[in-house]
C-alpha positions as CSV (number, residue, x, y, z in Angstrom):
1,X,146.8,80.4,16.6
2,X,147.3,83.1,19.6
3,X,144.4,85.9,18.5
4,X,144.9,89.6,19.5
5,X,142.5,92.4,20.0
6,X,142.5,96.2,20.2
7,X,141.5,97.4,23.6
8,X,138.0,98.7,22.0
9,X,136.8,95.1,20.7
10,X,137.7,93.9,24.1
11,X,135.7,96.2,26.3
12,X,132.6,95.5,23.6
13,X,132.9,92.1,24.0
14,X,133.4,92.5,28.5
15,X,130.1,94.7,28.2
16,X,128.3,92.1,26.2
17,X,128.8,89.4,28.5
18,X,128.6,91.7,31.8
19,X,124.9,92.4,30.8
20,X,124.6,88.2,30.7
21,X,126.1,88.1,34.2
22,X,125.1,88.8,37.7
23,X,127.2,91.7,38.8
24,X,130.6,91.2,39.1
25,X,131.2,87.8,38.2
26,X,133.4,88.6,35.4
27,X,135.8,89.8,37.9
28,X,135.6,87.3,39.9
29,X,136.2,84.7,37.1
30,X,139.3,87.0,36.1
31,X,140.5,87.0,39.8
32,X,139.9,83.0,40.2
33,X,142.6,83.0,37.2
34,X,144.9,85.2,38.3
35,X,145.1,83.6,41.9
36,X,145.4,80.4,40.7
37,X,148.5,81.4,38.6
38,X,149.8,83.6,41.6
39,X,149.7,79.9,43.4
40,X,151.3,78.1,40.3
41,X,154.3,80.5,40.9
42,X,154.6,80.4,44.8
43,X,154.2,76.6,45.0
44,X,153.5,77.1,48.3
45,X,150.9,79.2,49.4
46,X,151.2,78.9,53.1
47,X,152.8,81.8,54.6
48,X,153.7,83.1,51.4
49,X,154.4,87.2,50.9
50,X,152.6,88.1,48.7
51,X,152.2,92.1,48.0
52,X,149.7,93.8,45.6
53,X,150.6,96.9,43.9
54,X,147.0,98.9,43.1
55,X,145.9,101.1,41.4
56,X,142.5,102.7,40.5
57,X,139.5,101.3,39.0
58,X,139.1,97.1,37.9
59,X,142.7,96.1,37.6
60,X,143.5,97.2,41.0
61,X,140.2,95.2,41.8
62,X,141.0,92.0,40.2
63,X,144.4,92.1,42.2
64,X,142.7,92.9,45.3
65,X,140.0,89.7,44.8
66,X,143.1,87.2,43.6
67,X,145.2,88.6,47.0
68,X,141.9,87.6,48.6
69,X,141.5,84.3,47.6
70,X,145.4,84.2,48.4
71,X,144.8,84.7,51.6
72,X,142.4,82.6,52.3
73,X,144.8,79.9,51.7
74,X,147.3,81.1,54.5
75,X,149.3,83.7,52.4
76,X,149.9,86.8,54.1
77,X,148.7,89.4,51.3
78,X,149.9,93.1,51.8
79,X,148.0,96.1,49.3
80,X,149.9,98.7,48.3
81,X,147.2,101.0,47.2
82,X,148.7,103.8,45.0
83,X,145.3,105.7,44.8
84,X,144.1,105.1,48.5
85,X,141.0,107.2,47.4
86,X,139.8,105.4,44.3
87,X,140.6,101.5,45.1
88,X,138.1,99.1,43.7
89,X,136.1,99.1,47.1
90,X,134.6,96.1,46.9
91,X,137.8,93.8,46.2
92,X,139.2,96.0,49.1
93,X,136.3,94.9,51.6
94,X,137.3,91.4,50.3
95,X,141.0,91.3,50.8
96,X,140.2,92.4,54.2
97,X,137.9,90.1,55.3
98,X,140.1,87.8,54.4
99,X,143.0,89.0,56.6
100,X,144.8,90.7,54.6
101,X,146.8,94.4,55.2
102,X,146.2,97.4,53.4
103,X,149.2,99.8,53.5
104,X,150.6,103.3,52.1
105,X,153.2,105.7,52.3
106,X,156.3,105.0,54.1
107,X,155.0,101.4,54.5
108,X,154.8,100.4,50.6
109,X,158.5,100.3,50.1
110,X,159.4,97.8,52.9
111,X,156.7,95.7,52.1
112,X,157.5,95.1,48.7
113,X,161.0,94.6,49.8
114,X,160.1,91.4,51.9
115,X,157.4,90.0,49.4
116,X,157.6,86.5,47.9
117,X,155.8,87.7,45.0
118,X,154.7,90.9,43.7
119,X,151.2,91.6,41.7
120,X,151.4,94.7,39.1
121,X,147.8,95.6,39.5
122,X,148.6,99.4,39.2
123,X,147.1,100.3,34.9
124,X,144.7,98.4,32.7
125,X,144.4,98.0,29.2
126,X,142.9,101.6,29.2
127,X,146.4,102.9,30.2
128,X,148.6,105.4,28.4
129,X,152.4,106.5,28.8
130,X,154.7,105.6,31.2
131,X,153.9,104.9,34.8
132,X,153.9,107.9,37.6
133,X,156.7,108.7,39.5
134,X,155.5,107.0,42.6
135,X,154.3,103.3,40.7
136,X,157.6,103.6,39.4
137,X,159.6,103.7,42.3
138,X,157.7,100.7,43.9
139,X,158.2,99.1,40.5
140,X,161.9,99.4,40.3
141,X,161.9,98.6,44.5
142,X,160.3,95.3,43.1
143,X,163.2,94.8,40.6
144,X,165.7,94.9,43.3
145,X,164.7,92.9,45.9
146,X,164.0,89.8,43.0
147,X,160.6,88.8,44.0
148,X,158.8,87.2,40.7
149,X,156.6,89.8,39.1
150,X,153.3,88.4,38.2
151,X,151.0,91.3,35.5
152,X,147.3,91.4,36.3
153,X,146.0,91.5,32.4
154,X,149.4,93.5,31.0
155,X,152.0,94.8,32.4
156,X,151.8,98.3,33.5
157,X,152.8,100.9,31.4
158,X,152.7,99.4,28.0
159,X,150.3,100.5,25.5
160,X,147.8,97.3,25.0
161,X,146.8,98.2,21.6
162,X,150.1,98.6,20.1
163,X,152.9,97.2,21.8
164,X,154.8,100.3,22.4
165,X,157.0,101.7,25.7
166,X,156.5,105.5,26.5
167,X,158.5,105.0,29.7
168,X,158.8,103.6,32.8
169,X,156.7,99.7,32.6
170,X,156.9,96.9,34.6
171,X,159.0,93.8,33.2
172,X,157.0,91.0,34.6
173,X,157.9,87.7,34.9
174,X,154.5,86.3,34.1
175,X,151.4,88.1,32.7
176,X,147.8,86.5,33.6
177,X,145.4,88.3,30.5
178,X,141.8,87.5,30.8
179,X,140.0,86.6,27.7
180,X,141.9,86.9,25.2
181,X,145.3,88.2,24.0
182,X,145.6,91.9,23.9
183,X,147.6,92.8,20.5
184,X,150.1,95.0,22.4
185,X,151.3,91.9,24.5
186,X,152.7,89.9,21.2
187,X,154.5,92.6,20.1
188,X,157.7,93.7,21.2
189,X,159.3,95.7,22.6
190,X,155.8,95.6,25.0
191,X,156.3,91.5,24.5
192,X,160.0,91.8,26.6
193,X,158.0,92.9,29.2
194,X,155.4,90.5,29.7
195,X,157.5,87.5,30.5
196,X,155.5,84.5,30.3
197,X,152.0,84.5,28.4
198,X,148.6,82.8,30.7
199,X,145.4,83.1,29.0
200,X,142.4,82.7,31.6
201,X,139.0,82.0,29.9
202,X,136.4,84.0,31.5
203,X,133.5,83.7,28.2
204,X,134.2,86.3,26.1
205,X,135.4,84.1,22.7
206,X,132.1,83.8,21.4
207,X,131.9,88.0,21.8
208,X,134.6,88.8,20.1
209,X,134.8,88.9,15.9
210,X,135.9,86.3,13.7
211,X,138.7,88.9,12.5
212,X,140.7,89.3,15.3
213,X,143.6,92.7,15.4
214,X,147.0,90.6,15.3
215,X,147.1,86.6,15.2
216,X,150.5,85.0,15.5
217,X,151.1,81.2,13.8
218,X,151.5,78.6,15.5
219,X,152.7,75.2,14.2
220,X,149.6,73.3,12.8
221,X,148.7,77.2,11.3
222,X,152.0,76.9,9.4
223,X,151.8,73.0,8.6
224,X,148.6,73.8,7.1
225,X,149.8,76.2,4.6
226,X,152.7,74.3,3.6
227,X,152.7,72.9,0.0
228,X,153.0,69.4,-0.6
229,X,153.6,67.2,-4.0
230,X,151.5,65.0,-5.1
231,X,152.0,62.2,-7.0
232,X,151.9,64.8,-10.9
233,X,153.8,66.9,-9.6
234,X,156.0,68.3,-12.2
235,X,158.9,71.5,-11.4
236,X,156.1,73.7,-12.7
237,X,153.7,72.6,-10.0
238,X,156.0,73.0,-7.2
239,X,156.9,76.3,-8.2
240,X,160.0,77.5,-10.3
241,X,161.3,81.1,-8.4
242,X,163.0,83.4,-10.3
243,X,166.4,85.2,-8.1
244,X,167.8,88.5,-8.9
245,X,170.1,89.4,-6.6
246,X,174.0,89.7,-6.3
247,X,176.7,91.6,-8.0
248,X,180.6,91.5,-8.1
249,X,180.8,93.1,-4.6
250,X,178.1,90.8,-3.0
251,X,178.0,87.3,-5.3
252,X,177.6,85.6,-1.7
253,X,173.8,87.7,-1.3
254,X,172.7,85.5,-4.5
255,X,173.9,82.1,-3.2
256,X,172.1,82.8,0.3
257,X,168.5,83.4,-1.7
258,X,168.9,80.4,-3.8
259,X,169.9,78.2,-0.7
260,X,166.8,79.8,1.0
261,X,164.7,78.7,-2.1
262,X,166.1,75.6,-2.7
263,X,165.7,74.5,0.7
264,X,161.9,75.8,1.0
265,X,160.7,73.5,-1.7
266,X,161.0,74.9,-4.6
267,X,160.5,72.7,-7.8
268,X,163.3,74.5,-9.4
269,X,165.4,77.9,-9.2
270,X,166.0,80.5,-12.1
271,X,168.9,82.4,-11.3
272,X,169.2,86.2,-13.4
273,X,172.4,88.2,-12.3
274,X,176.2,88.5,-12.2
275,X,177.0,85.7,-9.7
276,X,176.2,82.9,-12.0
277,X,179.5,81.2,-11.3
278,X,179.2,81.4,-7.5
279,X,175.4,79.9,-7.9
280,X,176.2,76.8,-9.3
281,X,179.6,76.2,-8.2
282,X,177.3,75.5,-4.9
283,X,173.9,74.5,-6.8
284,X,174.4,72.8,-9.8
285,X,170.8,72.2,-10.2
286,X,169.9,76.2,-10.5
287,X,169.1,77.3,-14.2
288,X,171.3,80.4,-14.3
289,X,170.6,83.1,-17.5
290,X,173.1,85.8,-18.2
291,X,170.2,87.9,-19.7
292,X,167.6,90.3,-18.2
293,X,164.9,88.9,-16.1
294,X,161.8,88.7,-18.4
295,X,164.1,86.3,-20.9
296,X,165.6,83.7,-18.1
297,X,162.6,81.4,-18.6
298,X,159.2,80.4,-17.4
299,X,159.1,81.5,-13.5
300,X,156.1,82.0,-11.0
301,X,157.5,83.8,-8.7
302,X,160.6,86.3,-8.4
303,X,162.7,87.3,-5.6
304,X,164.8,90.6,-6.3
305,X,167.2,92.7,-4.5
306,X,169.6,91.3,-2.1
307,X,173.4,92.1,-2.7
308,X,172.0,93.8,-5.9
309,X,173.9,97.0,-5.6
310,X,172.3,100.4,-7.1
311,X,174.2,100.7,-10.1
312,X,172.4,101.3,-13.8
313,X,171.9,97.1,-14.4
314,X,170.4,96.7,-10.8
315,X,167.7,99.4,-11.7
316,X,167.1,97.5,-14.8
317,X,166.9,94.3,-13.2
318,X,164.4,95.7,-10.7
319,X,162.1,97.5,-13.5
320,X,161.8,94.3,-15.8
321,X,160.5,92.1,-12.8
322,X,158.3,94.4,-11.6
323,X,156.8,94.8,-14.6
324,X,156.0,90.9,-14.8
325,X,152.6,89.8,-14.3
326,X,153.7,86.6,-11.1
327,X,154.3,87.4,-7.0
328,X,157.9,89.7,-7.0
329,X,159.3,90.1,-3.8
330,X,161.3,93.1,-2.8
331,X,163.8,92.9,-0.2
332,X,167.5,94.5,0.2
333,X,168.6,97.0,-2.2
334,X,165.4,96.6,-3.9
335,X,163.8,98.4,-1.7
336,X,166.1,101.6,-2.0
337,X,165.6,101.3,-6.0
338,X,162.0,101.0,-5.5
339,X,159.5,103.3,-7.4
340,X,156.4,103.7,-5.3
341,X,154.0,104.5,-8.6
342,X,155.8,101.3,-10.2
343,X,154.4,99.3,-6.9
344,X,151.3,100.7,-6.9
345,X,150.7,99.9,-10.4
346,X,151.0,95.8,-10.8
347,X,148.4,94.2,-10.8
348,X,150.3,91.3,-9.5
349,X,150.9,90.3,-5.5
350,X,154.0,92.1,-4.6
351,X,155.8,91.6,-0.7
352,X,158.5,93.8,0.4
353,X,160.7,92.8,2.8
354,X,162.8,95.8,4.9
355,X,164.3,95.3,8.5
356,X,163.5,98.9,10.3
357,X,166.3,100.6,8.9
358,X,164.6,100.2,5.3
359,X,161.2,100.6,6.3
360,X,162.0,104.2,7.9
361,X,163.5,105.2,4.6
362,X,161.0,104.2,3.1
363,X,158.4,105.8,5.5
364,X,160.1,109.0,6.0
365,X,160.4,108.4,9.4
366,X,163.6,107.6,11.9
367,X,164.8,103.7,13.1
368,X,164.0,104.5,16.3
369,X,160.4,105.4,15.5
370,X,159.9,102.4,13.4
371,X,161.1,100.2,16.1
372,X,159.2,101.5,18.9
373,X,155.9,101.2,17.0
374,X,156.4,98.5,14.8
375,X,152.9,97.8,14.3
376,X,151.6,101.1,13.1
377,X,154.7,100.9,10.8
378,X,154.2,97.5,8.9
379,X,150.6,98.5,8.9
380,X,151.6,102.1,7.4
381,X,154.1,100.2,4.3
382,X,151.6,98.2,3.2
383,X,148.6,101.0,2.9
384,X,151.2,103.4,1.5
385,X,152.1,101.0,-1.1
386,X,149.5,98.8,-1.6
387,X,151.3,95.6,-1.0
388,X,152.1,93.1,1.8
389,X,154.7,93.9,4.3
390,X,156.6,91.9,6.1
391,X,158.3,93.6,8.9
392,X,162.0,92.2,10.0
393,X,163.2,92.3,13.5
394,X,162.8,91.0,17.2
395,X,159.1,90.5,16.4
396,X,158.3,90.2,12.6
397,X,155.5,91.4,11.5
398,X,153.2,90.8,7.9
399,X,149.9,93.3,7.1
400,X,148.0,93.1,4.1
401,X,144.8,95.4,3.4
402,X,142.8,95.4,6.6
403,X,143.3,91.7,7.2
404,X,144.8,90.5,10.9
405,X,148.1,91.5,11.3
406,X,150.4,88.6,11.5
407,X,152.9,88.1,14.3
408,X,156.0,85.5,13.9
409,X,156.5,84.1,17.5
410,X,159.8,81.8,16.1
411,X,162.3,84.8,16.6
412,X,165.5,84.6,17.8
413,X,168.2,87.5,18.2
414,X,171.0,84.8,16.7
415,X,169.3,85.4,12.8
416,X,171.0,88.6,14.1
417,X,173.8,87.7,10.9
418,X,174.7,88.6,7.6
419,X,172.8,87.0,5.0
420,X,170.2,85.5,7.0
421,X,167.4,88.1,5.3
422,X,168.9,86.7,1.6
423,X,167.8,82.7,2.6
424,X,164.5,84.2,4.0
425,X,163.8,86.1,0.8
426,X,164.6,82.5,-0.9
427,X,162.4,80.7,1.3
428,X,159.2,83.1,0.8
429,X,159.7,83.6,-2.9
430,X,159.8,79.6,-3.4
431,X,156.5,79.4,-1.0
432,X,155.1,82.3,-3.7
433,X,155.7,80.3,-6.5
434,X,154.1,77.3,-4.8
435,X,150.9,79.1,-5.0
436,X,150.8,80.9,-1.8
437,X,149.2,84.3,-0.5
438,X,152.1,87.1,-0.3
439,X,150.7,87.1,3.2
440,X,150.9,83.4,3.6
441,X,154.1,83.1,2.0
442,X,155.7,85.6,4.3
443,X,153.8,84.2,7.2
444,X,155.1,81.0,6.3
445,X,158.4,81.9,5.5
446,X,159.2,83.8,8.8
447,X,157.6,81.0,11.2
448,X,160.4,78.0,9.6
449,X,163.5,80.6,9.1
450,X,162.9,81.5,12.8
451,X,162.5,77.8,13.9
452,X,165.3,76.6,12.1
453,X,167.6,79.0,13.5
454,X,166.0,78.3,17.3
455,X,166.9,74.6,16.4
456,X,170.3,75.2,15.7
457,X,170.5,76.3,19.4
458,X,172.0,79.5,21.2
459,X,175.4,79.7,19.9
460,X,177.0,81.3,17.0
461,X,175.4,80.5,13.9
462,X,175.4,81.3,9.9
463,X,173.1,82.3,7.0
464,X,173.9,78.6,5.3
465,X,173.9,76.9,8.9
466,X,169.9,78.3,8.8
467,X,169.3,77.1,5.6
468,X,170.6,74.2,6.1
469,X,168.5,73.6,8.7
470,X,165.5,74.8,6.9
471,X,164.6,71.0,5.1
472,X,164.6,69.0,8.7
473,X,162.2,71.9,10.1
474,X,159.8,71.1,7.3
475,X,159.9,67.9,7.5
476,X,159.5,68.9,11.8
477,X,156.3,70.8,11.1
478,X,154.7,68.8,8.5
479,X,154.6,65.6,10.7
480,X,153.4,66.8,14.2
């Protein structure tokens, strides 16, 4: 599991191990790291170009430290210092005893031009907004020549805590982070700039809390949560999901979801809705009732909304499972039917499910806002409601209470397709019935739909291709 922390836990846990350590060794661990991965990159460090952009305070002074070490090995390491006044002064005295220039002014821009490799030293994690109009320029000078772009701790000009963009930011190709994760780096859109993820140890994992800010899943995580029968296992102990979802216009929105569950393990599938004919012309095995909800049979889960409509038998659909006493998940139309004081009331698990566009709605706030600060929004549903929210998007996102927020690395812009969120909402609801957390479920749930459409590869895909897919990734997951 990748663990994230918020800026604050991390400087804690840096002053709790400085006040172990003779004075500045953590740097020098950090700058050990960071040259070693500025090497990894080069392949050759001989007569490498190697330029360092700096700015003030420890940042700037791990980059100067790593260029030092850099040149000791026969790189020639330029500094570009964008606050001549206020460089770290000690990894300055360094880089210069080790040979290395120091240069400003009308010098930078040439420099950067002939480097081999360019170190974004200019913000830390403390680091707010966009950069200045003088960082940026060498920034985008960097861009154009097409050296490799290698982030001292995060990328400049991203917040650390929260993933967001408020302007101009480096797009590294590589980002060296010392400790541990910060949460802004898993989240996009800060995430698209980071490039590749390095992780140096320098000691502070036994400072920081067990609860960490963000975690994202990684396969043994998700392998570990997976249900499996044993040998009584009856339909009931698997799980039986209830579906809502469909209508005349949409029948296709009810077949995705009961693919989805189907393929996610479910012991069997209750299907309550209009589309009863479409359902088991492709899954004969789903039990389909014409009636409401509360009298299609014995479920443990339900899974309502998608292709539902808004008309006066979709609000009744949506009232009679939230007022059942198993895990309902909300996604689709759902979520524009939804009564918040109806939420708030069960005493059940309930997960909603929106992409941005249905979380500002039901935030009162704009797309754009939702998808620049998508962790303060997922965060924000599930306190407003008093549920678990799973986030949609490039970086999908699950809060509950004030528990870690979860972060699905399995993305892939090709679940960019119609129906694709109907076989997720089949997939978690069936992983609900099973017995799982709401967060767990959704946690779950994202982590295989993303990996099955990554295994399908980059090309053109479907909402039935995915679920397809779906049964050979669990099989994938459980054995490794």
């Amino acid at each position: 599991m990748r663990t994230g922390y918020s800026v604050e836990t991390v400087r804690a846990a840096e002053r709790a191990l400085m006040a172990e350590l003779p004075e500045g060794a953590l740097m020098q661990r950090a700058a050990a790291g960071l040259a070693a991965a500025c090497a990894d990159l080069l392949g050759r460090v001989y007569g490498a170009r190697v330029v360092l952009l700096v700015g003030s305070g420890d940042n700037g002074g791990d980059a100067l430290y790593a260029g030092a070490r850099l040149a000791r090995r026969g790189a020639g390491v330029t500094a570009v210092l964008l606050a001549p006044g206020r460089a770290h002064p000690g990894g300055l005295a360094a880089l210069r005893g080790a040979g290395g220039r120091v240069v400003d002014g009308p010098e930078a821009e040439p420099a950067v031009r002939r480097a081999h490799l360019v170190v974004d030293g200019i913000v830390g994690i403390g680091g707010k907004g966009g950069l200045r109009p003088e960082a940026e320029a060498l920034v985008r000078v960097a861009a154009e020549a097409g050296a490799p772009v290698v982030a001292v701790d995060l990328p400049s000009g991203i917040d650390a805590d929260s993933g967001e963009v408020r302007g101009a930011a480096v797009r590294a190709d590589a980002t060296v982070t010392f400790g541990t994760y910060k949460a802004g780096l898993l989240i996009d859109p800060a995430r698209e700039h980071a490039g590749a993820l390095r992780l140096v140890d320098i000691g502070l994992g036994p400072r920081l809390p067990e609860e960490p800010d963000v975690a994202a899943l990684q396969h043994a995580d998700v392998a570990a949560l997976l249900p499996r029968p044993a040998a009584e296992s009856d339909k009931y102990r698997r799980g039986v999901v209830g579906i809502v979802a469909g209508s005349a216009r949409y029948p296709g929105a009810a077949v995705l979801a009961v693919a989805g569950a189907l393929s996610g393990g479910a012991g069997a599938v209750r299907y309550a809705g209009p589309a009863a004919e479409a359902v088991i012309g492709r899954f004969p095995e789903t039990l389909v009732s014409a009636g409401p909800p509360s009298k299609a049979g014995r479920v443990q889960s339900w899974v309502v909304g998608p292709g539902l409509g808004d008309g006066a038998e979709a609000r009744r659909a949506l009232v009679d499972v939230l007022a059942s006493d198993v895990p309902v998940l909300v996604d689709a139309d759902g979520l524009r039917l939804l009564d918040p004081q109806a939420v708030r009331a069960r005493r059940a698990p309930t997960l909603l499910t929106p992409h941005a566009g249905e979380a500002a709605a039901l935030l009162g706030r704009s797309r754009e806002e939702v998808e620049s600060a998508r962790l303060a929004a997922v965060r924000a549903l599930a306190g407003r409601f008093g549920v678990t929210a799973l986030l949609k998007g490039s970086t999908t996102l699950v809060a509950c209470g004030d528990r870690a927020v979860r972060i699905n690395p399995t993305g892939t812009p090709w679940l960019a397709t119609a129906g694709s969120g109907d076989v997720l909402s089949g997939l978690t609801g069936a992983l609900l019935a099973a017995g799982l957390t709401a967060r767990d479920a959704a946690s779950a749930g994202a982590y295989l739909h993303g990996l099955a459409a990554r295994r399908l590869g980059a090309a053109p895909i479907t909402a039935l291709d995915v679920a397809g897919e779906l049964r050979g990734v669990w099989q994938d997951v459980c054995e490794r």
